[in-house]
C-alpha positions as CSV (number, residue, x, y, z in Angstrom):
1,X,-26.7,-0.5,39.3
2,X,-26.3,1.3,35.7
3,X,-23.9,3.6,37.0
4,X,-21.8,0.7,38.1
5,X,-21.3,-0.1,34.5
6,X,-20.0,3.6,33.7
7,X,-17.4,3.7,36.8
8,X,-16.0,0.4,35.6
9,X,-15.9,2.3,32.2
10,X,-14.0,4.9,33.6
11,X,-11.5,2.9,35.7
12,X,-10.7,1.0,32.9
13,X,-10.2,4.0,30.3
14,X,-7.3,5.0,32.1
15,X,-5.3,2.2,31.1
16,X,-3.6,2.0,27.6
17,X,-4.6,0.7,24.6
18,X,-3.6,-2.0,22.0
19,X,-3.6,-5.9,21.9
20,X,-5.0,-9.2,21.3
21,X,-5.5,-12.1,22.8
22,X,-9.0,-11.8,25.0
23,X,-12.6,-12.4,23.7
24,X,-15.8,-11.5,24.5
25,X,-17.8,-14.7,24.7
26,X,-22.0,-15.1,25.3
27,X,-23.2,-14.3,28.4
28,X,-24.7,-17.3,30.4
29,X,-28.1,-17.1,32.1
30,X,-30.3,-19.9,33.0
31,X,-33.0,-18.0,35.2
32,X,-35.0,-14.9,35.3
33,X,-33.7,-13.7,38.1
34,X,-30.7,-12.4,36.0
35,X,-31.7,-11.9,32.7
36,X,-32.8,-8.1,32.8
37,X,-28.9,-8.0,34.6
38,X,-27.4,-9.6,31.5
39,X,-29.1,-7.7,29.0
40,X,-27.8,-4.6,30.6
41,X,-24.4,-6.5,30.5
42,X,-24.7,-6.7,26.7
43,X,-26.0,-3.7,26.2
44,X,-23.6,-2.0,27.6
45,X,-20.5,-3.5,25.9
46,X,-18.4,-3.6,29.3
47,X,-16.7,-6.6,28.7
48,X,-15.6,-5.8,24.8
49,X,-14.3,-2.7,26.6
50,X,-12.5,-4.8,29.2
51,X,-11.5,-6.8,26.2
52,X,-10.0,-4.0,24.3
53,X,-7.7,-3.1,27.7
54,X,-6.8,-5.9,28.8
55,X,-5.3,-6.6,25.1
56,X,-3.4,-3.5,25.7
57,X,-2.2,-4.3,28.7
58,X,-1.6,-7.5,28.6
59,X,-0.2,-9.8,25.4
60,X,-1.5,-13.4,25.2
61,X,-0.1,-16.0,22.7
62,X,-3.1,-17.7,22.3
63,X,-7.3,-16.5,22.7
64,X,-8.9,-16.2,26.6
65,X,-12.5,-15.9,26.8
66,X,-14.4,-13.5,29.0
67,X,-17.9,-13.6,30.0
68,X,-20.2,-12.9,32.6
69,X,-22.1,-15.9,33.7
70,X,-25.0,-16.9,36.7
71,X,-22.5,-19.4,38.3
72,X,-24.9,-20.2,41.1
73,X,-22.3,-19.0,43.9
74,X,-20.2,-15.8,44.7
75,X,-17.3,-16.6,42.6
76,X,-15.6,-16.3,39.3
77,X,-13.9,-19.4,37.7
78,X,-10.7,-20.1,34.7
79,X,-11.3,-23.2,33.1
80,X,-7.7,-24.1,31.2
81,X,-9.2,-26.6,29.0
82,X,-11.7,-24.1,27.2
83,X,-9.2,-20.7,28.0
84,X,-11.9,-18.8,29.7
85,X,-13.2,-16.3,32.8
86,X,-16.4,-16.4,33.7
87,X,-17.7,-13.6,36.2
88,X,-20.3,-14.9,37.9
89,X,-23.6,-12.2,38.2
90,X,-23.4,-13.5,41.9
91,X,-20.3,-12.2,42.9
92,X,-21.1,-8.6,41.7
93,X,-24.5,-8.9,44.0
94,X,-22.0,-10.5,47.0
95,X,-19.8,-7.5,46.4
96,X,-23.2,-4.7,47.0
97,X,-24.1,-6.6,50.0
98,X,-21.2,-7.0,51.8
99,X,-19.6,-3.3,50.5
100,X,-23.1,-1.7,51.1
101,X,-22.7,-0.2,54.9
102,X,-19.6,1.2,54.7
103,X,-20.4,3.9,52.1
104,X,-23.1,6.6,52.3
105,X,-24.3,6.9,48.7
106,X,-25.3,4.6,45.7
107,X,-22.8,6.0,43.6
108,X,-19.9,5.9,46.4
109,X,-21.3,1.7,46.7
110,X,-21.0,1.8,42.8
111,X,-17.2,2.9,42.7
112,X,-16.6,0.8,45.2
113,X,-18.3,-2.4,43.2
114,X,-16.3,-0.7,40.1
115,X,-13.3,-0.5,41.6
116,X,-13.2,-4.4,43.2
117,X,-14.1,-6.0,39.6
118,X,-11.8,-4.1,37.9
Protein backbone atom coordinates (compact mmCIF):
# COMPACT_ATOMS: atom_id res chain seq x y z
CA UNK A 1 0.00 0.00 0.00
CA UNK A 2 3.25 2.30 0.23
CA UNK A 3 3.60 2.36 -3.36
CA UNK A 4 0.12 3.74 -3.68
CA UNK A 5 1.49 6.78 -2.00
CA UNK A 6 4.39 7.21 -4.69
CA UNK A 7 1.95 6.65 -7.93
CA UNK A 8 -0.30 9.31 -6.50
CA UNK A 9 3.07 11.31 -6.23
CA UNK A 10 3.76 10.79 -9.59
CA UNK A 11 0.30 11.51 -11.13
CA UNK A 12 0.25 14.48 -9.47
CA UNK A 13 3.87 15.81 -10.46
CA UNK A 14 2.84 16.15 -13.82
CA UNK A 15 0.65 18.96 -13.16
CA UNK A 16 1.94 22.61 -12.81
CA UNK A 17 2.96 24.38 -10.08
CA UNK A 18 2.06 27.67 -8.17
CA UNK A 19 -0.87 28.84 -5.95
CA UNK A 20 -2.65 29.32 -2.82
CA UNK A 21 -5.69 28.76 -1.44
CA UNK A 22 -5.69 24.81 -0.05
CA UNK A 23 -4.37 23.59 3.37
CA UNK A 24 -3.26 20.63 4.80
CA UNK A 25 -5.24 20.07 7.91
CA UNK A 26 -4.73 17.09 10.81
CA UNK A 27 -5.53 13.84 9.95
CA UNK A 28 -8.53 12.31 11.87
CA UNK A 29 -8.39 8.89 13.49
CA UNK A 30 -10.40 7.61 16.22
CA UNK A 31 -9.50 3.80 16.14
CA UNK A 32 -6.61 1.50 15.72
CA UNK A 33 -7.58 0.01 12.93
CA UNK A 34 -6.25 3.09 10.94
CA UNK A 35 -3.67 4.69 12.77
CA UNK A 36 -0.53 2.79 11.34
CA UNK A 37 -2.58 4.07 7.81
CA UNK A 38 -2.42 7.64 8.95
CA UNK A 39 0.88 7.76 10.15
CA UNK A 40 2.02 6.69 6.79
CA UNK A 41 -0.32 9.37 5.48
CA UNK A 42 1.72 11.97 7.46
CA UNK A 43 4.67 10.62 6.85
CA UNK A 44 4.55 10.75 3.54
CA UNK A 45 3.51 14.31 2.96
CA UNK A 46 0.84 13.36 0.06
CA UNK A 47 -1.58 15.76 0.87
CA UNK A 48 0.92 18.93 1.31
CA UNK A 49 1.94 17.65 -2.13
CA UNK A 50 -1.64 17.58 -3.31
CA UNK A 51 -1.79 20.96 -1.60
CA UNK A 52 1.00 22.46 -3.49
CA UNK A 53 -0.82 21.29 -7.05
CA UNK A 54 -3.90 21.89 -6.54
CA UNK A 55 -2.76 25.70 -5.65
CA UNK A 56 -1.27 25.60 -8.99
CA UNK A 57 -3.94 24.52 -10.70
CA UNK A 58 -6.52 25.85 -9.25
CA UNK A 59 -6.81 29.67 -7.54
CA UNK A 60 -9.11 30.01 -4.50
CA UNK A 61 -10.09 33.44 -3.03
CA UNK A 62 -10.37 32.19 0.22
CA UNK A 63 -8.54 28.87 2.39
CA UNK A 64 -9.97 25.01 1.70
CA UNK A 65 -8.83 22.43 4.01
CA UNK A 66 -7.76 18.96 3.04
CA UNK A 67 -7.44 16.02 5.09
CA UNK A 68 -7.65 12.45 5.27
CA UNK A 69 -10.10 11.34 7.90
CA UNK A 70 -11.72 7.57 9.21
CA UNK A 71 -15.29 8.78 8.18
CA UNK A 72 -16.77 5.46 9.16
CA UNK A 73 -18.24 4.87 5.42
CA UNK A 74 -16.75 4.72 1.83
CA UNK A 75 -17.03 8.39 1.07
CA UNK A 76 -15.39 11.64 1.11
CA UNK A 77 -17.39 14.80 2.36
CA UNK A 78 -17.11 19.14 1.76
CA UNK A 79 -18.40 20.81 4.64
CA UNK A 80 -19.07 24.75 3.46
CA UNK A 81 -19.38 26.01 6.78
CA UNK A 82 -15.65 24.96 7.87
CA UNK A 83 -14.23 25.05 3.88
CA UNK A 84 -12.96 21.65 3.99
CA UNK A 85 -12.41 17.81 2.20
CA UNK A 86 -12.08 15.11 4.10
CA UNK A 87 -10.95 11.80 2.34
CA UNK A 88 -12.17 9.20 4.25
CA UNK A 89 -9.36 6.13 4.90
CA UNK A 90 -12.57 4.00 3.92
CA UNK A 91 -12.91 4.97 0.56
CA UNK A 92 -9.26 4.27 -0.34
CA UNK A 93 -9.81 0.54 1.18
CA UNK A 94 -13.52 0.46 -0.89
CA UNK A 95 -11.47 1.48 -3.88
CA UNK A 96 -8.66 -1.92 -3.39
CA UNK A 97 -11.61 -4.16 -2.91
CA UNK A 98 -13.73 -3.43 -5.49
CA UNK A 99 -10.62 -2.51 -8.17
CA UNK A 100 -8.64 -5.62 -6.84
CA UNK A 101 -9.83 -8.50 -9.57
CA UNK A 102 -9.50 -6.70 -12.53
CA UNK A 103 -5.65 -6.18 -12.36
CA UNK A 104 -2.92 -8.79 -12.09
CA UNK A 105 -0.39 -7.14 -9.85
CA UNK A 106 -0.11 -5.01 -6.57
CA UNK A 107 1.40 -2.29 -8.23
CA UNK A 108 -1.05 -2.40 -11.43
CA UNK A 109 -4.03 -2.28 -8.22
CA UNK A 110 -1.89 0.66 -6.80
CA UNK A 111 -2.05 2.84 -10.11
CA UNK A 112 -5.26 2.09 -10.37
CA UNK A 113 -6.13 3.26 -6.47
CA UNK A 114 -3.59 6.27 -7.53
CA UNK A 115 -5.16 7.09 -10.42
CA UNK A 116 -9.13 7.18 -8.99
CA UNK A 117 -8.01 9.60 -5.94
CA UNK A 118 -6.24 11.73 -7.92
Amino acid sequence: MMRWWVACGLALASMASVGKGFVVLPTQVQSREYRELAREIDQSGLLRDIAVELNATLKLDRTLGLRFAECGEANAYYDPDAREVSVCFELIEWYYEHMADAYDSEEELDDAVAGAFV
